[in-house]
N, CA and C of each residue as an Amber inpcrd file, in Angstrom:
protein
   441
   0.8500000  -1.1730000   0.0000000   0.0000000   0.0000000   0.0000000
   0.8980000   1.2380000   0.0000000   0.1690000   1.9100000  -0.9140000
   1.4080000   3.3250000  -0.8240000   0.3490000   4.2870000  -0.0350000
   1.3500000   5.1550000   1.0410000   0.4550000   6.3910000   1.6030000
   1.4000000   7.4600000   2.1760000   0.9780000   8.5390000   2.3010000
   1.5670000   9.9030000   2.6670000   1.8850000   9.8440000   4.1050000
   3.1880000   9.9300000   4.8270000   3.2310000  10.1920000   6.2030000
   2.8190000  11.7260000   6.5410000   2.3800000  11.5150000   7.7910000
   1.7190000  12.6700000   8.3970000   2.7190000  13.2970000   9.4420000
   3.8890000  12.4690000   9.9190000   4.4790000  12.8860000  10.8130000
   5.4950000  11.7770000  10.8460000   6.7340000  12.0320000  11.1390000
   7.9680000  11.1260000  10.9490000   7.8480000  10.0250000  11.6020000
   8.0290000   9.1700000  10.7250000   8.1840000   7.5210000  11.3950000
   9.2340000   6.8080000  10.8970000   9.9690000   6.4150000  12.6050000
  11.3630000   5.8800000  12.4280000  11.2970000   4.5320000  11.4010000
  12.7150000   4.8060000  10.8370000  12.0660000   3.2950000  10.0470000
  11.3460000   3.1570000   8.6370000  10.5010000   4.0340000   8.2990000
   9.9380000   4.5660000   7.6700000  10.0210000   5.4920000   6.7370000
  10.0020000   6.5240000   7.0640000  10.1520000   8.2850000   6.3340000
  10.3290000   9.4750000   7.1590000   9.8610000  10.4180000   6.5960000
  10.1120000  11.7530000   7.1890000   8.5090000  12.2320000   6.9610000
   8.2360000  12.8190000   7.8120000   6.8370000  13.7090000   7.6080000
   6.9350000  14.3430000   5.8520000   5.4400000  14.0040000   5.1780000
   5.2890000  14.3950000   4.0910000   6.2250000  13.5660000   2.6420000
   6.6090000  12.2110000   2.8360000   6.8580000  11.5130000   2.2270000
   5.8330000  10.7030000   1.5640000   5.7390000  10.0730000   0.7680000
   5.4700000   9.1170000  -0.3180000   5.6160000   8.0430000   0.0080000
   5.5510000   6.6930000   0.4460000   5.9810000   5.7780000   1.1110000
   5.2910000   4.6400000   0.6470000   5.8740000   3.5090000   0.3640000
   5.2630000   1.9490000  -0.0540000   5.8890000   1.1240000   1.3840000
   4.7030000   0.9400000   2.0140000   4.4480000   0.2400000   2.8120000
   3.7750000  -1.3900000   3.0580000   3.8110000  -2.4070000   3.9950000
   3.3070000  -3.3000000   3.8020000   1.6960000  -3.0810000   4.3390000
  -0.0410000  -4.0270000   3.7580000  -0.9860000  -3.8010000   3.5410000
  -0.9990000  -3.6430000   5.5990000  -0.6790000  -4.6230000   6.1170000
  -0.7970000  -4.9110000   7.5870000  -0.1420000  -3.4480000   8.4700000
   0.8210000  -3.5390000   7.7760000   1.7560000  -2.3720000   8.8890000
   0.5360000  -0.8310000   8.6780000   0.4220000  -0.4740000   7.1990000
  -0.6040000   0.2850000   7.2250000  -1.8590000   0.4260000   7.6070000
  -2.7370000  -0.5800000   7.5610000  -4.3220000  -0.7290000   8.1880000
  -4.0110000  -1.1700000   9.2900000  -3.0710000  -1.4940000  10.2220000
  -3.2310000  -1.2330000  11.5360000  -2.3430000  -1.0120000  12.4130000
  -1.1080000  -0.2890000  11.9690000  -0.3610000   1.0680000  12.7300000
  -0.7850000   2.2270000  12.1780000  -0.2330000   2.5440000  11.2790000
   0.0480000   3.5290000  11.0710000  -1.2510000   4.7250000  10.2120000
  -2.2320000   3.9890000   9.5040000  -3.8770000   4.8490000   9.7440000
  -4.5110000   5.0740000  10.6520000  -4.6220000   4.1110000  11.5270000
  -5.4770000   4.0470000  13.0300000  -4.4920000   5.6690000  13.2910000
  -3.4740000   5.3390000  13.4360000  -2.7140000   5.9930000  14.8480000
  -2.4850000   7.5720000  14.3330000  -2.7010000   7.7070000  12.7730000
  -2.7700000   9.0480000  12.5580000  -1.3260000   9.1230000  11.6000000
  -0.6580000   8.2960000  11.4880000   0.6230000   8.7560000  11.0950000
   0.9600000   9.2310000   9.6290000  -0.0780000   8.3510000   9.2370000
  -0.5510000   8.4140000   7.3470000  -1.9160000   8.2750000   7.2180000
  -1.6440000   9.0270000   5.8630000  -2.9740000   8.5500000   4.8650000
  -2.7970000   8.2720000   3.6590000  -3.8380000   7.2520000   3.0420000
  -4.0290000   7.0140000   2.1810000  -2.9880000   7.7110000   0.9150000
  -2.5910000   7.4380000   0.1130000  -1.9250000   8.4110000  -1.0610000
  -3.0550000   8.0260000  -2.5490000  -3.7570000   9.0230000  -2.3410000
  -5.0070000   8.7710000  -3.5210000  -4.5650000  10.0380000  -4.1680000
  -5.1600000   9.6470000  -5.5570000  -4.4300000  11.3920000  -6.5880000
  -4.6790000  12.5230000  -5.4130000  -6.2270000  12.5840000  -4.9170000
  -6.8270000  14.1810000  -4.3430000  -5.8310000  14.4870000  -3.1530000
  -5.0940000  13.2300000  -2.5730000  -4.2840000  13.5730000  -1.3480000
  -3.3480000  13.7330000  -1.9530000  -2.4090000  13.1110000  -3.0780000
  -1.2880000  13.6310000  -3.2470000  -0.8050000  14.9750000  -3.9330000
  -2.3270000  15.8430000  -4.7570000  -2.8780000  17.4080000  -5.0420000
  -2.3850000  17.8720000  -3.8130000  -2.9340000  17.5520000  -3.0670000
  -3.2390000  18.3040000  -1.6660000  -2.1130000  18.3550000  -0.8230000
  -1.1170000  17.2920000  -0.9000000   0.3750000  17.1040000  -0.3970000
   1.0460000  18.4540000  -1.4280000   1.0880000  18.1370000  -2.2550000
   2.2690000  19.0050000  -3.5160000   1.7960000  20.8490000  -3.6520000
  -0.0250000  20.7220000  -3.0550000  -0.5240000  22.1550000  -2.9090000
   0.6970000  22.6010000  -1.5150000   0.4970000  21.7460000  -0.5760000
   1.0200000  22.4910000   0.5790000   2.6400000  22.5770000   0.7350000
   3.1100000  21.3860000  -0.4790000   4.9610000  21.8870000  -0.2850000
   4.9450000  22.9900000  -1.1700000   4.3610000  23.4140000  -1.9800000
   4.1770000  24.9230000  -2.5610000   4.3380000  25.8630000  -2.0360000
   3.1040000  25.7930000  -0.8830000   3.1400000  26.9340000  -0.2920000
   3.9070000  27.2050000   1.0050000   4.6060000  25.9980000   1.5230000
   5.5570000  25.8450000   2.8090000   6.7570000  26.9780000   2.1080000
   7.3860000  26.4120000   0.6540000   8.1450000  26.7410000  -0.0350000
   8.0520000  28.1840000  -0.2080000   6.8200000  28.4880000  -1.0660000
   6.8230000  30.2780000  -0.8030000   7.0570000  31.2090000   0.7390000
   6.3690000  30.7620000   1.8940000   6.9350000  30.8400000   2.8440000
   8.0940000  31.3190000   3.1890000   8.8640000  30.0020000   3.4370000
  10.0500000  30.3140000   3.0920000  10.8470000  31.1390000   2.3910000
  10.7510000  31.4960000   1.3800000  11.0060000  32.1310000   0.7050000
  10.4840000  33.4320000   1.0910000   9.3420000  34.2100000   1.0280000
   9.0170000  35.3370000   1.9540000   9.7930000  35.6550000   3.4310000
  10.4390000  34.3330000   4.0210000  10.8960000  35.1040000   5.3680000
  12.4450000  35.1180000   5.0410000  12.7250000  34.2240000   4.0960000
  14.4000000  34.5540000   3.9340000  14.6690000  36.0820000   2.9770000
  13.0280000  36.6020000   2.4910000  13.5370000  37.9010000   2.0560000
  13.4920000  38.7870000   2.6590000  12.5150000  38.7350000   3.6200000
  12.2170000  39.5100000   5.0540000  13.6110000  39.8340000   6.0200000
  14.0420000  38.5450000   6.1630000  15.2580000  38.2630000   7.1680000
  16.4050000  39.0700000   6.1020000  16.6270000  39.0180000   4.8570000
  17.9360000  39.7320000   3.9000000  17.6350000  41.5060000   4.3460000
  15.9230000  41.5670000   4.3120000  15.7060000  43.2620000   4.0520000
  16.1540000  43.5780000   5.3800000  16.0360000  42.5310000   6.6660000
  16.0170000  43.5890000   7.8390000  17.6610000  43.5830000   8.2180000
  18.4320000  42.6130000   7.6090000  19.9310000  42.4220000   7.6300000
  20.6860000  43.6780000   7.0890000  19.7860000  43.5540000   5.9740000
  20.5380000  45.0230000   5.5860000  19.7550000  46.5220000   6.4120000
  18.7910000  46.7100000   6.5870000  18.8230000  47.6310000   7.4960000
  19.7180000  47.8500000   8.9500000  19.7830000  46.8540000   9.3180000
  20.7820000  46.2570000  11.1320000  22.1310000  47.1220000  10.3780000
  22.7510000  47.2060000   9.0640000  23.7930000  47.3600000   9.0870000
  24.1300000  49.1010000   9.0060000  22.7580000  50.1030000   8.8930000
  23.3540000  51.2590000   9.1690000  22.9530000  51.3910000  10.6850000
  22.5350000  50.7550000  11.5760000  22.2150000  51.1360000  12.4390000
  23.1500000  50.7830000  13.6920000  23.3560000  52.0230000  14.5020000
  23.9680000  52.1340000  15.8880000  22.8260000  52.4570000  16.8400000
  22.9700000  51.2440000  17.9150000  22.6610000  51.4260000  18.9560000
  23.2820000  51.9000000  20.4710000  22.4450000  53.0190000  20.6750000
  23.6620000  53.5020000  21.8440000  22.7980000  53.1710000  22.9730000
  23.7190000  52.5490000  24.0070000  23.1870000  51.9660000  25.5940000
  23.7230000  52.9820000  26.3780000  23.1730000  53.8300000  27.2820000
  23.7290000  54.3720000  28.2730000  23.8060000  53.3850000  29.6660000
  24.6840000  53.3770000  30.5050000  24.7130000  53.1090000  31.5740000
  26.0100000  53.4900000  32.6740000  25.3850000  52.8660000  33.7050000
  26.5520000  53.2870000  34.7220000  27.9660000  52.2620000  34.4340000
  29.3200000  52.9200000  35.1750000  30.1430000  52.3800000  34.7930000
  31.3260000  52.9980000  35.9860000  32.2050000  51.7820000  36.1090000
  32.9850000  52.1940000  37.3340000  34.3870000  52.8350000  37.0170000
  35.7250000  52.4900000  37.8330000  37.1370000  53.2120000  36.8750000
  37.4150000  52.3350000  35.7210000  38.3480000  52.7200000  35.0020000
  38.3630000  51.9940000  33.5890000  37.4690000  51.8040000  32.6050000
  36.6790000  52.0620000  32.7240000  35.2910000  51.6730000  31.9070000
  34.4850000  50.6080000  31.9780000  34.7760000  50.0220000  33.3060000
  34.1980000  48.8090000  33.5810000  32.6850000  49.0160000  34.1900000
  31.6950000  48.2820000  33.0950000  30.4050000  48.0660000  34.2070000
  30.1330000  47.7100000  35.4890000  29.4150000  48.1690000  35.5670000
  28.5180000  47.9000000  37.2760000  27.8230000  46.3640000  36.9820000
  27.3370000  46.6550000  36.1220000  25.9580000  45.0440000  35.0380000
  27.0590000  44.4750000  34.6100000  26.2730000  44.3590000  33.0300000
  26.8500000  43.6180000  31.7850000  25.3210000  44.1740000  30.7310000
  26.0940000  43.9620000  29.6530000  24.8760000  43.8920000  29.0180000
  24.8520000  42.8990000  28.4000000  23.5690000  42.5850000  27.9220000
  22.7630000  41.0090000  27.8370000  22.1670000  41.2550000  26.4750000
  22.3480000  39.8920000  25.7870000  21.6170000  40.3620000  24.6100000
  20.0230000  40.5370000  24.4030000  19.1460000  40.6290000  25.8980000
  17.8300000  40.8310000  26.1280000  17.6620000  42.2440000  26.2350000
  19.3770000  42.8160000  26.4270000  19.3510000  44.3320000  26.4870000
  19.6400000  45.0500000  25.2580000  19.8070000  44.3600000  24.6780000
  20.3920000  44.7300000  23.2630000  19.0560000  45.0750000  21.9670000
  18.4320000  43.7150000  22.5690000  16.9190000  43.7030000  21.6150000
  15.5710000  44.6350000  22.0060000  16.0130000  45.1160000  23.2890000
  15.2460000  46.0540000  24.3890000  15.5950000  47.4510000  23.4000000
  16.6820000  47.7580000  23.3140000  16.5660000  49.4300000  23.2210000
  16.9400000  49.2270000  21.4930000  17.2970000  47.9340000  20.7340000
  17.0880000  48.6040000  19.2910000  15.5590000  48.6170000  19.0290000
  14.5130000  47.5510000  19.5510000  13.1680000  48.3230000  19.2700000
  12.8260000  49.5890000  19.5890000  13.5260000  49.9480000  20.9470000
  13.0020000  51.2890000  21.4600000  13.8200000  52.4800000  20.1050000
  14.7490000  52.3740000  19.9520000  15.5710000  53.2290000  19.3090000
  15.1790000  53.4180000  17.7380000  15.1790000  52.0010000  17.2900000
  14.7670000  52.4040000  15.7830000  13.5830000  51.3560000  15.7390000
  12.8540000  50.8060000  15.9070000  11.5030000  49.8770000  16.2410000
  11.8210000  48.8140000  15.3250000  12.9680000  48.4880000  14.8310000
  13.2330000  47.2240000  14.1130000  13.2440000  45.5810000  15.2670000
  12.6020000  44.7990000  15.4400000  12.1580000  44.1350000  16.0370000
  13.0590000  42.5600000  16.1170000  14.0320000  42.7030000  16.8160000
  14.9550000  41.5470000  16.9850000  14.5840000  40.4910000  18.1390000
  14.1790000  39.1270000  17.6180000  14.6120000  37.8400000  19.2940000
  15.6210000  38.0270000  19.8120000  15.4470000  38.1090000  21.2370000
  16.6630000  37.9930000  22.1060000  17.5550000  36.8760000  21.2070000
  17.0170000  35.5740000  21.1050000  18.0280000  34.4080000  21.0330000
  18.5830000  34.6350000  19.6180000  18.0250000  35.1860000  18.5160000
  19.2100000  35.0270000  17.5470000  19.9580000  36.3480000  17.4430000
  20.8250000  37.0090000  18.7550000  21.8150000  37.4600000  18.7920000
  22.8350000  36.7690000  19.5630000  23.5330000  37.2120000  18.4960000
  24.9850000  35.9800000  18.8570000  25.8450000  36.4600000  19.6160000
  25.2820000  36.3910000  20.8750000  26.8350000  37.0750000  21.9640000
  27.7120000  35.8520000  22.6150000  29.0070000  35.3660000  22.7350000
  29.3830000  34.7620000  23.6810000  29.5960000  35.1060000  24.8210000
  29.2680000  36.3740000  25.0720000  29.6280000  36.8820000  26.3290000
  29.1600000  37.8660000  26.9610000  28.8340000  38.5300000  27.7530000
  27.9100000  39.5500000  28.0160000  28.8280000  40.5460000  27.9100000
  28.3120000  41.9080000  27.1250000  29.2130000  43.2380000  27.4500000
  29.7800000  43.4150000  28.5860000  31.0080000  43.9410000  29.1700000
  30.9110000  44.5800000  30.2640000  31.8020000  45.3030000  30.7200000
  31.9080000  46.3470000  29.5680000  32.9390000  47.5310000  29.4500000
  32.5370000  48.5470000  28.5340000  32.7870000  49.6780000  28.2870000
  31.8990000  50.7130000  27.6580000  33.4120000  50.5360000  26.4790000
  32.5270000  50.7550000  25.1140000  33.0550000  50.6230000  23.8560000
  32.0480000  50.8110000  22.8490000  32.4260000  50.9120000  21.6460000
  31.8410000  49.9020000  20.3340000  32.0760000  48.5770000  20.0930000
  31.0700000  47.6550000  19.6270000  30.9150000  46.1710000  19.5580000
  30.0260000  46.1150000  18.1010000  30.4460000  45.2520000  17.7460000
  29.8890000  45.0200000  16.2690000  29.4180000  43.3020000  16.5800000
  28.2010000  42.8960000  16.8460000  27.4740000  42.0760000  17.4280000
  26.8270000  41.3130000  15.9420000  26.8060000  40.0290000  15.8640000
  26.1310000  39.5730000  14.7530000  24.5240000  39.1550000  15.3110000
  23.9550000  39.1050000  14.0160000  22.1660000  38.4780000  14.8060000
  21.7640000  37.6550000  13.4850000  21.8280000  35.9820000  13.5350000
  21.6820000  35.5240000  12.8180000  19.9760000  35.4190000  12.5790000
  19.3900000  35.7990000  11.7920000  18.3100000  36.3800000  11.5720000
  17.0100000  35.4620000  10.6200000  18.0170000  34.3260000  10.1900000
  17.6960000  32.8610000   9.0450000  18.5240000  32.0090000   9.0620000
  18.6920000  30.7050000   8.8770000  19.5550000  29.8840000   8.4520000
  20.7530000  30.1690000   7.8690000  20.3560000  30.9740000   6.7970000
  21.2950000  31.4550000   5.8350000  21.8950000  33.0520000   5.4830000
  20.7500000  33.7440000   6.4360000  20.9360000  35.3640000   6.1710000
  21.7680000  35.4500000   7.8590000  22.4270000  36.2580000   8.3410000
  22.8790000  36.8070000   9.1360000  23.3790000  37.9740000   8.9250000
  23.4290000  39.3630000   9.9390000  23.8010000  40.6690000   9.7330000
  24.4010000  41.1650000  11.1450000  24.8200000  42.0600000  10.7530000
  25.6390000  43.0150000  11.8730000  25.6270000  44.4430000  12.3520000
  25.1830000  44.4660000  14.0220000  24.6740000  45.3940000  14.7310000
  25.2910000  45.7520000  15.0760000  25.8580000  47.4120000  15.0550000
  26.5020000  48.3140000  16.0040000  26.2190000  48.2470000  17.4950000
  26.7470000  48.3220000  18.1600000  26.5540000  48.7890000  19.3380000
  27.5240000  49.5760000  20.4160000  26.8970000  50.6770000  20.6290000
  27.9550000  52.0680000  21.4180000  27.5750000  51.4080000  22.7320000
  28.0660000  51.7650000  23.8170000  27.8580000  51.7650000  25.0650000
  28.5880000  52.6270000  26.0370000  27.7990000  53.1730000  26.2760000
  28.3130000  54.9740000  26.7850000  28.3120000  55.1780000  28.4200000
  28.6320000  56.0750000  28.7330000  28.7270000  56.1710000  30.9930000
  27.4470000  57.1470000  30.5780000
């Protein structure tokens, strides 16, 4: 029996595969339990409609993620804070602080987690901070940090 997985099965396939299976393993694992269906022409329309549109998707956010990469790159963000002799912080800054004041500053809208810090600021400088933004797009954020 051939049928469409619905969700990855070890052994098997990957979610949204094509799959020739035996008549037993299918009519009573893997239909009951939800994992597949049937592969009839209208389901396999209906499979190839939705890798279409997964695909455009995609494609819309990796252009999204290029446009806002290149905006990140004229932009400086300046942090004020306190700071002791040498230029050493009191804190650190965090990259939850980082995504805090570039919305406030220019309202471009970054996740904490895809900025790539190994380490928390914690000295007043310029830092040129990456924020991987897609798989494949990544860009680079100024950042001042001032007394």
């Amino acid at each position: 029996m051939i049928v469409i997985l619905n969700r990855d099965v070890k052994g098997t396939g990957k979610a949204g595969d094509v799959v020739k299976v035996s008549d037993g393993y299918a009519r009573n694992m893997l239909l009951p339990k939800g994992y597949a269906t049937e592969a009839t022409d209208g389901n396999i329309r209906s499979l190839e409609k939705q890798k279409e549109l997964l695909a455009q998707k995609k494609a819309e956010e990796k252009a999204a993620a290029e446009e806002l990469a290149k905006k990140l790159e004229d932009v400086t963000v300046i942090i004020k804070t306190k700071s002791g002799e040498g230029g050493r912080l009191f804190g650190s800054i965090t990259s939850k602080d980082i995504a805090d004041e570039t919305k406030k500053q220019t309202g471009l809208t970054i996740d904490k987690k895809k900025i790539q810090m190994k380490n928390p600021i914690k000295s007043i400088g310029r830092f040129e901070i990456d924020v991987k933004l897609y798989p494949e797009v990544s860009g680079k954020l100024t950042v001042e940090v001032t007394d």
